[in-house]
C-alpha positions as CSV (number, residue, x, y, z in Angstrom):
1,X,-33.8,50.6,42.0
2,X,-33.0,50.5,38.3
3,X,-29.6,50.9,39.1
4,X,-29.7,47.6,41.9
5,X,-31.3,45.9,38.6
6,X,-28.6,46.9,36.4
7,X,-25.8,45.9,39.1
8,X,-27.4,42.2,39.2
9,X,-27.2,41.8,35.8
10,X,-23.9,42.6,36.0
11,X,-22.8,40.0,38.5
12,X,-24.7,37.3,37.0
13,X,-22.9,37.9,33.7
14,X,-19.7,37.5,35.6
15,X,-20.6,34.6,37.6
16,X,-21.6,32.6,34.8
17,X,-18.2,33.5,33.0
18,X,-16.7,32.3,36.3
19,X,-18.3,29.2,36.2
20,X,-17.9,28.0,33.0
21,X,-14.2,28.7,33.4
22,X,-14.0,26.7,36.6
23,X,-16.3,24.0,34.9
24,X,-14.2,23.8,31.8
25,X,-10.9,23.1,34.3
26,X,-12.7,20.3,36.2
27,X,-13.7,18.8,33.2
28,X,-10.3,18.7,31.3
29,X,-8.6,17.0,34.3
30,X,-11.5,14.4,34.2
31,X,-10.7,14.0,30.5
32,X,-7.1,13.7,31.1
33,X,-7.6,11.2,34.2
34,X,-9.4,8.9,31.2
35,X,-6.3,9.2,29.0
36,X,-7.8,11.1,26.5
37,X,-5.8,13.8,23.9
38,X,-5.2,17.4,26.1
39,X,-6.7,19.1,22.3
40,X,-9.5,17.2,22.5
41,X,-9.7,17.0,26.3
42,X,-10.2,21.3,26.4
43,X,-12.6,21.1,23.6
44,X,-14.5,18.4,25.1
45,X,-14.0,20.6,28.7
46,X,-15.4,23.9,26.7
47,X,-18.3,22.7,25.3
48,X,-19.8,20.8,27.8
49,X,-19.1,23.9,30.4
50,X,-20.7,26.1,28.2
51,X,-23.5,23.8,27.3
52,X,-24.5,23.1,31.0
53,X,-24.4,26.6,31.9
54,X,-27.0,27.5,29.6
55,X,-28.7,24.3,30.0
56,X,-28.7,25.3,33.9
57,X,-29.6,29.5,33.0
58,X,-32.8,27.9,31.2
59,X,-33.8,25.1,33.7
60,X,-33.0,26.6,36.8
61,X,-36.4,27.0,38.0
62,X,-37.7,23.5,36.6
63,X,-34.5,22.2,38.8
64,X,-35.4,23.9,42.4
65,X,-38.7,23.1,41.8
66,X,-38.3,19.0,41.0
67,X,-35.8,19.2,44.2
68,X,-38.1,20.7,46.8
69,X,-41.3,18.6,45.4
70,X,-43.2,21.8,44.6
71,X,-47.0,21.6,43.2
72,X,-48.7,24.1,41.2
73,X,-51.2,26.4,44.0
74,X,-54.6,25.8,42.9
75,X,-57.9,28.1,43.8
76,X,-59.7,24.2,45.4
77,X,-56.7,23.5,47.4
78,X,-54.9,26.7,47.8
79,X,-57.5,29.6,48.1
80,X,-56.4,32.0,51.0
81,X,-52.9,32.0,49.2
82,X,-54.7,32.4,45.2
83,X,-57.3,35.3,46.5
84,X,-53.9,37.2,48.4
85,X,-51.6,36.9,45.7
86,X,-54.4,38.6,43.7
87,X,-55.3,41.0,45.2
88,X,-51.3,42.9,45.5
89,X,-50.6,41.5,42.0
90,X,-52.4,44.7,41.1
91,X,-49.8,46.8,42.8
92,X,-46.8,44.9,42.4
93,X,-45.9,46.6,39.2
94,X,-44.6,43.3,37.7
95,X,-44.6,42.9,33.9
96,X,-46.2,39.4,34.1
97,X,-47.9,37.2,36.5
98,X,-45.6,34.5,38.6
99,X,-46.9,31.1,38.5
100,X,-47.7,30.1,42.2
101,X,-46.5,26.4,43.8
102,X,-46.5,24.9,46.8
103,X,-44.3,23.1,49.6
104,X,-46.4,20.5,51.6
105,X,-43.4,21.4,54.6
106,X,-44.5,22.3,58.1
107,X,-41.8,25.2,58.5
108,X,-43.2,28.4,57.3
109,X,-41.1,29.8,54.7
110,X,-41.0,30.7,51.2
111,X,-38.8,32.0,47.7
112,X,-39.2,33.1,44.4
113,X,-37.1,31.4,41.7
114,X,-37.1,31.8,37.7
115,X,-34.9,33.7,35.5
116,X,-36.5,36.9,35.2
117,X,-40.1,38.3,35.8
118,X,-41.4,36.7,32.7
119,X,-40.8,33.4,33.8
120,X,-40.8,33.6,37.4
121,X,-42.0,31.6,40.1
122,X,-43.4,32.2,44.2
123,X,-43.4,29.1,45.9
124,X,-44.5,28.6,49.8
125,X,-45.0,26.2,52.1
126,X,-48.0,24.8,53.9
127,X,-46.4,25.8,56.9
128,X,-46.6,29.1,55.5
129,X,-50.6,29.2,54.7
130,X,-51.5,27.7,58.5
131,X,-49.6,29.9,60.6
132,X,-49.8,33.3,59.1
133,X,-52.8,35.7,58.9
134,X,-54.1,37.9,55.7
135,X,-51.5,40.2,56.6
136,X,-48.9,38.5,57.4
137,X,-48.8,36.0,54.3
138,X,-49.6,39.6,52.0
139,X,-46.1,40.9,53.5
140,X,-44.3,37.5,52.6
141,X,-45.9,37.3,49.1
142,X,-45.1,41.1,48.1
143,X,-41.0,40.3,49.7
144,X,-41.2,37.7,46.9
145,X,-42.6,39.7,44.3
146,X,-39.8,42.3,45.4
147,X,-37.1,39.8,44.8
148,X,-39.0,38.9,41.1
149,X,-38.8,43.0,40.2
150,X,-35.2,43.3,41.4
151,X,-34.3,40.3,39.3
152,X,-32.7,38.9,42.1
153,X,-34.4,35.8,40.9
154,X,-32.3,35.6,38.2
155,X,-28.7,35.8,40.1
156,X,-30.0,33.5,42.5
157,X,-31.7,30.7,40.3
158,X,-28.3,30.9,38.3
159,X,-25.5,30.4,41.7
160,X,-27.8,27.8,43.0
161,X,-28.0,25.8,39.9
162,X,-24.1,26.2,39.2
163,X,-23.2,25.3,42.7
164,X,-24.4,22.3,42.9
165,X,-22.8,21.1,40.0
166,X,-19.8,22.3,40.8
167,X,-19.5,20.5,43.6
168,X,-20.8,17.7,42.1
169,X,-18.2,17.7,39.5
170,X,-15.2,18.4,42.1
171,X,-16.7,15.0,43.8
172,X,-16.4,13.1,40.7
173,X,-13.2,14.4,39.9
174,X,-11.9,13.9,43.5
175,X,-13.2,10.3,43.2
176,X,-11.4,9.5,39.7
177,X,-7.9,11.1,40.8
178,X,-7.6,9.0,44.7
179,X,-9.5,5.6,42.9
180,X,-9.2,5.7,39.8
181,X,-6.9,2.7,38.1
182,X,-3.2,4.0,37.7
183,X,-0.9,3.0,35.3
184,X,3.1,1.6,36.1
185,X,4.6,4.1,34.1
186,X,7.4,6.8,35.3
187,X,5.6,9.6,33.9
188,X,1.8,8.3,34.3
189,X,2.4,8.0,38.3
190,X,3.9,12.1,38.0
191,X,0.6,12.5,36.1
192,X,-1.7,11.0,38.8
193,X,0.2,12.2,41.8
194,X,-0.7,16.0,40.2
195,X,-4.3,15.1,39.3
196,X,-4.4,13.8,43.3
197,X,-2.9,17.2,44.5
198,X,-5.6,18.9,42.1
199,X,-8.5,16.7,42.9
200,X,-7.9,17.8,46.6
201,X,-7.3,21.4,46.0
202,X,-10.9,20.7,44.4
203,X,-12.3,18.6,46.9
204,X,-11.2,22.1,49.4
205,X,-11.6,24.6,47.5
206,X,-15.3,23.4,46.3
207,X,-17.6,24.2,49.2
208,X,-15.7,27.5,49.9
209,X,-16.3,28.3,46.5
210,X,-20.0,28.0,46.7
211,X,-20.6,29.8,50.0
212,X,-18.6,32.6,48.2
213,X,-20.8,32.6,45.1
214,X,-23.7,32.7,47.7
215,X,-22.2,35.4,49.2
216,X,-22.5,37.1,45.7
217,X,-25.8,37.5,46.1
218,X,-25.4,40.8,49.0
219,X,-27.6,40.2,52.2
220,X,-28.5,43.7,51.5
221,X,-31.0,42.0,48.5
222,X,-33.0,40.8,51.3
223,X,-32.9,43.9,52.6
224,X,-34.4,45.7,49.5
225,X,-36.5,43.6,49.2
226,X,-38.3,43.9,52.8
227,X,-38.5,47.7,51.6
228,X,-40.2,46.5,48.1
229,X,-43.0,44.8,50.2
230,X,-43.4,47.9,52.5
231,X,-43.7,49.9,49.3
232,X,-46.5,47.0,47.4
233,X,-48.2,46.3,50.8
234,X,-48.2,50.1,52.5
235,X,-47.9,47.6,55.9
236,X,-44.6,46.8,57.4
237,X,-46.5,45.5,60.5
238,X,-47.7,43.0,58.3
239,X,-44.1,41.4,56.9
240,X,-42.5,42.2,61.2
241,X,-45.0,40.0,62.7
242,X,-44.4,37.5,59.9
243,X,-40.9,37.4,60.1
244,X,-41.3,37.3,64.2
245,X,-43.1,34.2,63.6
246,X,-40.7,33.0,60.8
247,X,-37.6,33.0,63.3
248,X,-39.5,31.4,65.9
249,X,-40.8,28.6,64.2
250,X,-38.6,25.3,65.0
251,X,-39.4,23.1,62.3
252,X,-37.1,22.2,60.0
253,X,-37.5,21.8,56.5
254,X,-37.8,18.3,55.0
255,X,-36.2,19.9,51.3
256,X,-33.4,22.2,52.4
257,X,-30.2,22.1,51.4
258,X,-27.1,24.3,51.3
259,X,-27.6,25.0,47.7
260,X,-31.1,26.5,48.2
261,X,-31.1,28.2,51.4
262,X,-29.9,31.5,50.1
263,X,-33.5,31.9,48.1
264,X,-35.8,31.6,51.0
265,X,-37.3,34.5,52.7
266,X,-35.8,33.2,56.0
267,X,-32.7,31.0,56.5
268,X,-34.4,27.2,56.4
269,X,-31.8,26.0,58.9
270,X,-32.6,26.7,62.2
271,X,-29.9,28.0,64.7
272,X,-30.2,28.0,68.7
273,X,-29.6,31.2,70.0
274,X,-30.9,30.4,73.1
275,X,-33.6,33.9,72.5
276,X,-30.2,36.2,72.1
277,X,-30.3,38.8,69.7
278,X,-27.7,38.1,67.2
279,X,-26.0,39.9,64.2
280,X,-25.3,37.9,60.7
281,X,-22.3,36.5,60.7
282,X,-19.6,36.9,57.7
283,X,-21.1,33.8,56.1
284,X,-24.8,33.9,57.0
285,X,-27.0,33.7,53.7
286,X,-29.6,36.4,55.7
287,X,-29.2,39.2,57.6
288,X,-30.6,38.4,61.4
289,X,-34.1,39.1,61.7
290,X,-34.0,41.6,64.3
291,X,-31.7,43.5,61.5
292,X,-34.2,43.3,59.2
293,X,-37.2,44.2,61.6
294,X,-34.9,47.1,63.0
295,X,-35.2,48.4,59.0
296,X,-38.6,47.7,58.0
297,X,-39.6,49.8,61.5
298,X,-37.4,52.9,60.0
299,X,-39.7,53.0,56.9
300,X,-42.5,54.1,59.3
């Protein structure tokens, strides 16, 4: 476990650097699309890239949060969820308490976000607190509290975040290369033509680049931390049926996006399968349920 822990950290440090560096390119093409000085273009490029990153490592949580429309779970509102998340708090064996918010979404589903377990958040949806039982909602809760002492969190709060600016970015960029005003000059045309050929090598290369930084985050974290719940809850009935009723749930939900879906306990778009068993494909955020429920079965 410590050594999973260690081996996030790890990866978010080198996804960050990877990031800023890919950031700091976008942005000096921008900068050189406007005209301005290549010294002060990479300067400009640097700072901001390193700026945002930090700006996105501290904020990441605030950001999910404001895009799904989460509220904070009160005891009035909220009390099946407040008196369950209680009661396993006890033997979660996290350093602090997660602040609890919720979804008003009728898919059942939920994440934790926040960038480590001092700061962390569990959010669910109303979905969530109608169709599961004691048990079943105590299973979800502890897989989210497994993903907050992992610090999965933290790698996952961070690629979300940085994705979609990315891609935001390579838009903009994209956008200022094919209609941007262009200049009669010889050499300014050259220039253009290349920003063009990078702006779509950007507009490409952008999405691929974020399903790969999803992929960063290893399927086998949701694996882990099924097991973590099994090991807080001492019930893997509880988290199967939940996750049986999870998969077969066919609402969507209103907030997802691919940006996000990666955090939630189950994949938040739904795919017909026609009631075949199928295996994750190569770039599936989740493992398949009946993957997961085939593990959590040879804990017993």
């Amino acid at each position: 476990m410590l050594n999973d822990i260690k081996k996030n950290k790890q990866k978010t440090a080198i996804i960050i650097s990877g990031f800023i560096i890919m950031i700091t390119l976008i942005l000096y093409y921008i900068c050189i699309a406007f005209n301005i000085n290549s010294y002060f273009a990479i300067i400009i490029a640097l700072l901001f890239s390193v700026v945002s990153c930090f700006a996105s490592y501290y904020n990441s949580d605030k950001i999910i949060l404001r895009t799904c429309k989460a509220r904070p779970a009160t005891e009035e509102e909220d009390k099946k969820l407040v008196h369950i998340f209680e009661a396993i708090m006890i033997s979660s064996a996290l350093p602090c308490t997660p602040r609890l918010y919720v979804v008003d979404d009728p898919q059942p589903n939920a994440f934790a976000t926040g960038r480590n377990p001092q700061n962390a958040i569990i959010c669910v949806t109303t979905g969530l607190l109608e169709k599961l039982d004691y048990y079943e909602l105590e299973g979800v809760i502890a897989h989210e509290m497994g993903h907050i002492r992992n610090y999965d969190i933290l790698l996952s709060a961070v690629v979300t975040v940085m994705v979609g600016f990315i891609v935001m970015l390579s838009d903009i960029f994209t956008r200022i290369c094919f209609f941007g005003k262009r200049s009669n000059d010889d050499d300014d045309n050259k220039g253009s033509a290349i920003l063009m050929l990078l702006g779509l090598i950007f507009l490409i290369l952008g999405p691929i680049f974020g399903k790969i930084m999803q992929m960063a985050i290893s399927r086998r974290r949701e694996f882990l931390a099924d097991a973590t719940a099994v090991e807080i809850t001492r019930n893997p009935q509880g988290l199967i049926s939940a996750l049986k009723k999870l998969d077969s749930d066919s609402n969507e939900l209103k907030f997802a996006n691919n940006a996000t879906a990666h955090m939630y306990i189950v994949n938040p778009f739904k795919n017909n399968s026609n009631g075949k068993k199928r295996k994750a494909g190569l770039f599936d955020t989740h493992p398949s349920i009946d993957e997961r429920i085939e593990a959590l079965e040879n804990i017993e």
